[in-house]
C-alpha positions in Angstrom: 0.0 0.0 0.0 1.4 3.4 -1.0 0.8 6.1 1.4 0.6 9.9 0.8 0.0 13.0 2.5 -3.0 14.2 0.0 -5.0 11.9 -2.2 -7.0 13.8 -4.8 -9.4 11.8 -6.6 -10.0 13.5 -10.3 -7.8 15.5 -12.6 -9.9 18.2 -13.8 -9.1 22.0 -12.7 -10.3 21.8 -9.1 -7.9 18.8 -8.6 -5.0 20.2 -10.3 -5.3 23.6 -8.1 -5.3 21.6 -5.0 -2.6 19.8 -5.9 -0.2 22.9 -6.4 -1.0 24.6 -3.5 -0.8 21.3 -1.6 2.7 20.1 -3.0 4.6 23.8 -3.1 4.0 23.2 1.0 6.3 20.0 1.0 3.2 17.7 1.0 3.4 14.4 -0.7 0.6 14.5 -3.0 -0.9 12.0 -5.6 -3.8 12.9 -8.6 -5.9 9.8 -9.4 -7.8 10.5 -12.9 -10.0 7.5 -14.1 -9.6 8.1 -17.8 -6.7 8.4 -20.0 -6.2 12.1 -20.1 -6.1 14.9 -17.5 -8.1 17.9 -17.2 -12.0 16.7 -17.3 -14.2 19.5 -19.4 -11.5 22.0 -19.6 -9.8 19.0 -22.3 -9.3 20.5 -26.0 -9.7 17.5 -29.0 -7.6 18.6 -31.7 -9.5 17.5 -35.5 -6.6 17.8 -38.3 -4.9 21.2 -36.8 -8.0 22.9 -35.2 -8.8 22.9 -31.4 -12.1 22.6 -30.0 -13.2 22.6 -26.5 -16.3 21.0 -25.5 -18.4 23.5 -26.2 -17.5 27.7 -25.9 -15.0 28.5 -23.5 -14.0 31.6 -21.7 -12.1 32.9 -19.0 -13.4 35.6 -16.8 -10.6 38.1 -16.4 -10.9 39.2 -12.7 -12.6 35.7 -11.8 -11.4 33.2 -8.9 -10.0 31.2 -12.0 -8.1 33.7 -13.5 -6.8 35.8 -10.5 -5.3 31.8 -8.8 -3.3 31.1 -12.2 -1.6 34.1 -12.2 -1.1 33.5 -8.2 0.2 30.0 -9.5 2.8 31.7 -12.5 0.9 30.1 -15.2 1.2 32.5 -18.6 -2.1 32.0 -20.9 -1.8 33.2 -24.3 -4.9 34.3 -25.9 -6.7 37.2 -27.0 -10.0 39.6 -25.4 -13.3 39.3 -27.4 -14.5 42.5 -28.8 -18.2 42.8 -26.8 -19.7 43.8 -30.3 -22.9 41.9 -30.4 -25.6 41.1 -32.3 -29.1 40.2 -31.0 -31.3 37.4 -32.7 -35.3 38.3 -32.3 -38.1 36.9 -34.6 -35.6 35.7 -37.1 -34.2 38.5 -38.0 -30.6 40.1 -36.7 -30.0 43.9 -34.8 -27.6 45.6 -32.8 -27.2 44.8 -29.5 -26.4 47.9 -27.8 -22.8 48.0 -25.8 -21.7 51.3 -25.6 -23.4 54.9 -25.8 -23.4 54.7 -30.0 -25.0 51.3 -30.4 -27.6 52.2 -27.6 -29.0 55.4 -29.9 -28.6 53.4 -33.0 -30.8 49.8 -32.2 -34.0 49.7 -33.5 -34.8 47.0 -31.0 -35.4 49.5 -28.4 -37.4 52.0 -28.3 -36.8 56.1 -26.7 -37.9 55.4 -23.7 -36.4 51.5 -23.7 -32.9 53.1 -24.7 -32.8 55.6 -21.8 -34.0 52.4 -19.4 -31.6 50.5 -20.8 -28.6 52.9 -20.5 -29.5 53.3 -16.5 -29.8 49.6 -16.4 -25.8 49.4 -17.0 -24.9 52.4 -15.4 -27.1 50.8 -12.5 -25.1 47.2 -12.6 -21.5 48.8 -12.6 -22.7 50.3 -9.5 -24.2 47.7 -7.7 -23.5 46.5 -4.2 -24.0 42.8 -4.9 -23.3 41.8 -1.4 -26.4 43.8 -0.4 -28.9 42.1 -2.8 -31.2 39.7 -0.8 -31.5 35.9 -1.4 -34.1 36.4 -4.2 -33.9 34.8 -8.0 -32.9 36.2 -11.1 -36.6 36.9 -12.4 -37.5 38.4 -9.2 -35.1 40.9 -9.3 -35.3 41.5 -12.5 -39.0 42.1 -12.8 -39.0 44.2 -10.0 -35.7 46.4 -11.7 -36.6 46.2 -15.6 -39.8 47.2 -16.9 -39.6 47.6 -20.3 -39.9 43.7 -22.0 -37.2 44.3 -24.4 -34.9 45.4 -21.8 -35.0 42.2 -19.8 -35.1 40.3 -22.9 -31.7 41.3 -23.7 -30.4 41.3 -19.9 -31.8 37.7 -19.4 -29.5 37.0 -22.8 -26.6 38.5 -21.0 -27.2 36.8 -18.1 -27.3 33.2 -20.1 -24.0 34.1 -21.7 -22.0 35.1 -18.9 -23.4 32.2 -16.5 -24.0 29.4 -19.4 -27.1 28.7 -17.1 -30.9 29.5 -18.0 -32.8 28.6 -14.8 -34.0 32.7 -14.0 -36.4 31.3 -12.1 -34.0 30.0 -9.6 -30.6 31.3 -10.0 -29.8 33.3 -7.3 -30.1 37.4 -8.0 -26.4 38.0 -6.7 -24.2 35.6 -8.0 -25.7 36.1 -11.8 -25.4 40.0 -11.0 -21.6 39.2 -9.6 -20.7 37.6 -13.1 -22.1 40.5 -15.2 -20.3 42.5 -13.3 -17.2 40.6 -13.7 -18.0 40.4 -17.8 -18.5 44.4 -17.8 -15.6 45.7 -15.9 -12.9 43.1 -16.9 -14.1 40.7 -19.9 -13.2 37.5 -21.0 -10.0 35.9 -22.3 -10.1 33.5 -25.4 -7.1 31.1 -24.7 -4.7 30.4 -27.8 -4.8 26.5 -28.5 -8.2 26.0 -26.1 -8.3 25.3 -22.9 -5.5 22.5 -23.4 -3.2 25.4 -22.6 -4.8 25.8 -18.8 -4.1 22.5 -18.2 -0.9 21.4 -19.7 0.0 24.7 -17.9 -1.4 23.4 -14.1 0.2 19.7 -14.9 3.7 21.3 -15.6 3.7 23.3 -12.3 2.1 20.3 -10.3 5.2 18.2 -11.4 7.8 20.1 -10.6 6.3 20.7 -7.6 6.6 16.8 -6.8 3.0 15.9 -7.9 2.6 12.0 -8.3 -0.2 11.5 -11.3 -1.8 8.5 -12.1 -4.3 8.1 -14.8 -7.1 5.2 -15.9 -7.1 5.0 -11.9 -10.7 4.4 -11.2 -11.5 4.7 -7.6 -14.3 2.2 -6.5 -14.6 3.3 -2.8 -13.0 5.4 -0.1 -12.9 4.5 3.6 -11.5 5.9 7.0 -9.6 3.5 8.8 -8.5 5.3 12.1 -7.7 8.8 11.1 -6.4 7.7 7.4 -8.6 7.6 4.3 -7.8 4.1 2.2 -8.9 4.8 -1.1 -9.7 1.3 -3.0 -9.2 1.4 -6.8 -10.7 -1.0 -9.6 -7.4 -2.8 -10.4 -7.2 -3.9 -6.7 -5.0 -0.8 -5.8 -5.1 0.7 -2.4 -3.5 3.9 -1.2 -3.8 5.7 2.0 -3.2 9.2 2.7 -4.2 11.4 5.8 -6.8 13.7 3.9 -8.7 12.7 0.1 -10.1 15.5 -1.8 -13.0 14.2 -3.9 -13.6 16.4 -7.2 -15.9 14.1 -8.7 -19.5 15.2 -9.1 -21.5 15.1 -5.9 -24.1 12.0 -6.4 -20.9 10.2 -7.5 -18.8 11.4 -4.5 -21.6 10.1 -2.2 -21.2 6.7 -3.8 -17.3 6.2 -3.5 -17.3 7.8 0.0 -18.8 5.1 2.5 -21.2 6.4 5.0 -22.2 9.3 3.6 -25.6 9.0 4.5 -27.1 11.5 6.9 -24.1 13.4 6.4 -23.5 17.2 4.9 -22.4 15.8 1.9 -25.6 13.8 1.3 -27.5 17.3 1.5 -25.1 19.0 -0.8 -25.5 15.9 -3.4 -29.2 16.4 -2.6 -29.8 19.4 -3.2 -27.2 20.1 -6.4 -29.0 21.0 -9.9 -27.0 19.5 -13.0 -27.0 22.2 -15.9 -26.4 21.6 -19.7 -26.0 22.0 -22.8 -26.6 21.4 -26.6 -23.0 22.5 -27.9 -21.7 23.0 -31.8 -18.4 23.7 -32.9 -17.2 24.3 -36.1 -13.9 24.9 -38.1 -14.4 26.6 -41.3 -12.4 27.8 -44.0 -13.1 31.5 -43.5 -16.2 33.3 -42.2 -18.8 33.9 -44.6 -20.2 37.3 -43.1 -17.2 38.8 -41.1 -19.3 41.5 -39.2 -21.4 38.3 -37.3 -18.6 37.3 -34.5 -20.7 37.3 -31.3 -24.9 36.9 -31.1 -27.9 36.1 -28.8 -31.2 35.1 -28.9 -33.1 37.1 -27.3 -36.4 35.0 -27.7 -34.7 31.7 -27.6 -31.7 30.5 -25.1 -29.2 30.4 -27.9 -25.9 31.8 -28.5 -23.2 32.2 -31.4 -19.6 32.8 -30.5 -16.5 33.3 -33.3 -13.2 32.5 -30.5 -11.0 32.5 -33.3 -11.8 36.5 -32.9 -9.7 36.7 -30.3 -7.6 33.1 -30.0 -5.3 31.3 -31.4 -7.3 27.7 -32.8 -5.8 26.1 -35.2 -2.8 25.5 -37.2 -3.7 26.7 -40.8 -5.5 30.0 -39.6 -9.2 28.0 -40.1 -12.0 30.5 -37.8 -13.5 28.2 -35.2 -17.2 29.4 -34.2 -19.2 27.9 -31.1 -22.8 27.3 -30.9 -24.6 26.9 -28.0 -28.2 25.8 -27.0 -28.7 26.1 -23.2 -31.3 23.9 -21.6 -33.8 24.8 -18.5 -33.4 22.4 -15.7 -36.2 22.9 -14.5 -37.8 21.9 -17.4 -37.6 18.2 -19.3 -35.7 18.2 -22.1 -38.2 17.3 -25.4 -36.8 18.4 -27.9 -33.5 17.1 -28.2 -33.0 15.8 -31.4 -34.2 19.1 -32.7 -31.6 21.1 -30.9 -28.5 20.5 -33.8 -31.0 21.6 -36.6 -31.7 24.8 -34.0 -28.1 25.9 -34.3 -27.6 25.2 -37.6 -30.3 27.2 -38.5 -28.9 30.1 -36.8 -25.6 29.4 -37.9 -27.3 29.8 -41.4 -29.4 33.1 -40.5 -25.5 35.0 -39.0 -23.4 33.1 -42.0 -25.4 31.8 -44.9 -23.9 29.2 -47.0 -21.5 28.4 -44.0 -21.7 24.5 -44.5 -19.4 25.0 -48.0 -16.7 26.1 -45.6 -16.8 23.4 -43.0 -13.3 21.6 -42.7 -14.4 20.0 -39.1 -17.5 19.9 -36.4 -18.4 18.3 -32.8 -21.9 18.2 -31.8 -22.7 17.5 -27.9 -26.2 17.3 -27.3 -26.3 16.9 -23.5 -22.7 18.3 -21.9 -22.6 18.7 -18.9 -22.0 22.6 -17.9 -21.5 22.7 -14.1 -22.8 19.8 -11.6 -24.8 22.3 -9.4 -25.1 26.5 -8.8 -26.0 28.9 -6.7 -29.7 29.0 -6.6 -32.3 30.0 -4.1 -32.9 26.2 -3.0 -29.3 25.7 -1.3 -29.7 25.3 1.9 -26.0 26.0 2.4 -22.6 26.2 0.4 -20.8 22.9 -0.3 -17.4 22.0 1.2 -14.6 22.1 1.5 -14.6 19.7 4.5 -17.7 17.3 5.7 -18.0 18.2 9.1 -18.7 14.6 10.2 -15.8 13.1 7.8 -12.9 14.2 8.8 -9.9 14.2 6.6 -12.8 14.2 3.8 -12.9 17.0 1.2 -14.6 18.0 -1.6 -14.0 20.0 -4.2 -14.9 20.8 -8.1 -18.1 22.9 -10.5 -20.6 22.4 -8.1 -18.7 23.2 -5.0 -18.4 27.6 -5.3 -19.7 29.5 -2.8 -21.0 32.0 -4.8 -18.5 31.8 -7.4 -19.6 29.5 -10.5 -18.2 27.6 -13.6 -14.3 27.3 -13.7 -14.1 29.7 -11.2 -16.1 27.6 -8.6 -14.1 24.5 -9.4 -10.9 26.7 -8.7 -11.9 28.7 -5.8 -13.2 25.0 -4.4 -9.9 23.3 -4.9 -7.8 26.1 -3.4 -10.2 26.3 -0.7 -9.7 22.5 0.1 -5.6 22.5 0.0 -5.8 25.7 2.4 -8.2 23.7 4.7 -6.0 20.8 4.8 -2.8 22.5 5.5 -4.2 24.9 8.0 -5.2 21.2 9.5 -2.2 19.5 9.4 -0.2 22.9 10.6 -2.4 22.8 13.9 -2.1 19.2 14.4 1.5 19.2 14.2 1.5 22.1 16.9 -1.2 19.9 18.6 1.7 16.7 18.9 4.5 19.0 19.7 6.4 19.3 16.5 5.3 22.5 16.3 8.1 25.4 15.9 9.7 26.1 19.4 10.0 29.6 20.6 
């Protein structure tokens, strides 16, 4: 039986955070991935020279993600997005206003709408989102946004800089926190997708002494007096003095024995999966070169061109992103509809697009994030389960009110911090502490 310091169970951003912070403070960490390649969603498949993520990617600048890698000395190359955008009502394509120009010049406002609209930004650079009450994303904006085509085109803001439509129960104050984040400091495009980000973290986590293994499926974790043995498929058993689990949380609750009536459990139960329908495309060139960045504003869809503003492939082929975002509150239907959906806007911003196709990926149902902040939490997730201890957690679903890769950051950070804060006392606790 090998024994380490740290275990961390998954590969993916959250795990490779943890595993930095954990190993640059002399602690024998190991990574266990279960499939062949590190890095979970934030991998990149590369089809003949052009690199596509799974599904549209970006980086908030100013985010928990963003601000740890710089922390960490990794160097992203990449490009910002110009915020022009287009907006996509009725079938037919306007202006979606951004600065004081485009406001006066939409048709899809009206006087009255423009002026509304114009405090309505002013109004959310300003905001105080600490002070905004546990309400959800409709309430608020019902009560702040009275003209309909207003709060069309702020609920399509929302769904972009979130990649979650659930209005009804998204909580006001983190969606407001993200827009905020979009407005003042934007988004970075990574050259080469996000492939970069984690060939970046694996480089720093080995030289910092980071064991990884990979295909290392864990079948169960158990405490055996103070020590966490972690059981794999192949018959493999290490133990280590803390785990940090950064699998998703109904799987976590299956691996971990005896999570029943525990924190966990409640986290797991209340967690609310969100996805999407996702095309990406590689073409030749870009048949209308003013369409780089659109919303629906009648239907949760969304048109991104990264290659704007990154670096994607080898030959200098644009790659574009569609996305279609599903409810989860609501039961998907439609499904098999969804790819003729984006295509059909993809054919509305570029016609005769498909003659410059020279690769695609369509996922109908990735995942986005394992859970959110929404009104129905009964309380943040992690990093420790109070009645496990030496248990952690730790990925998407585990932000406190931070969300996407920045909650699966900010988690895994947060769980390395815990666990050396923990080992620091109980070393003072045994009497190796320093002596004064």
């Amino acid at each position: 039986m090998k024994h380490f310091d740290v275990a961390i169970v998954g590969g993916g951003l959250a795990g490779l955070t943890a595993s930095i912070y954990l190993a640059k403070a002399g602690r024998k960490v190991i990574v266990l991935e279960k499939s062949s390649h590190f890095g979970g969603r934030g991998m990149t498949i590369n089809k003949n020279g052009i690199c596509m993520n799974l599904g549209a990617h970006a980086l908030y600048r100013g985010g928990e993600a963003f601000i740890t890698f710089n922390e960490l000395g990794v160097n992203l190359p990449g490009g910002i997005p110009s915020t022009k955008a287009h907006g996509i009502w009725k079938g037919d394509i306007y202006t979606i206003p951004t600065d004081f120009r485009s406001i006066l010049s939409t048709p899809l406002l009206s006087w009255s709408a423009k002026v509304q609209f114009a405090r309505l930004m002013i109004h959310l650079g300003n905001l105080d989102v600490e002070k905004v009450p546990k309400i959800s994303l409709t309430t608020w904006a019902e009560n702040e946004i009275k003209d309909p085509m207003v709060r069309n085109i702020f609920y399509a803001l929302c769904r972009t800089t979130t990649y979650t439509y659930a209005p009804t129960i998204q909580l006001a104050s983190s969606v407001l926190k993200q827009i905020q984040l979009s407005m003042k400091e934007g988004v970075l495009y990574v050259d080469g997708g996000w492939e970069t980000i984690i060939t970046n973290l694996r480089g720093i986590a080995n030289t910092s002494g980071v064991q990884f293994l990979a295909k290392k499926h864990v079948l169960k974790i158990e405490h055996c007096e103070g020590k966490q043995r972690i059981h794999c498929f192949d018959d493999e058993v290490f133990e280590a003095g803390a785990v940090i689990v950064t699998t998703p949380p109904k799987e976590a609750c299956k691996i971990i024995k005896g999570t029943e009536e525990t924190s966990l459990q409640k986290w797991s139960d209340q967690s609310i999966q969100v996805t999407v329908a996702a095309l990406d495309i590689g073409l030749k060139q870009l048949p209308n070169p003013l369409h780089h960045f659109a919303l629906g504003l009648d239907q949760p869809i969304f048109f991104t061109n990264q290659s704007r503003a990154a670096k994607l492939s080898e030959d200098g082929s644009i790659v574009v992103s569609l996305i279609k975002y599903h409810n989860p509150v609501l039961e998907l239907n439609h499904i098999q509809e969804e790819k003729e959906q984006l295509e059909n806007m993809m054919e509305l911003l570029h016609p005769n697009w498909k003659r410059e196709v020279v690769a695609q990926q369509y996922l109908p149902k990735i995942t986005v994030v394992h859970d959110f902040p929404h009104i129905d939490r009964v309380e943040k997730p992690g990093p420790n389960i109070p009645e496990m201890p030496g248990v952690y957690v730790a990925g998407d679903w585990a932000g406190y009110d931070e969300i996407l890769a920045d909650a699966a950051v900010a988690s895994g950070k947060r769980a390395a911090l815990h666990i050396l804060k923990k080992f620091e006392s109980e070393a003072v606790h045994h009497g190796n502490g320093a002596v004064i």
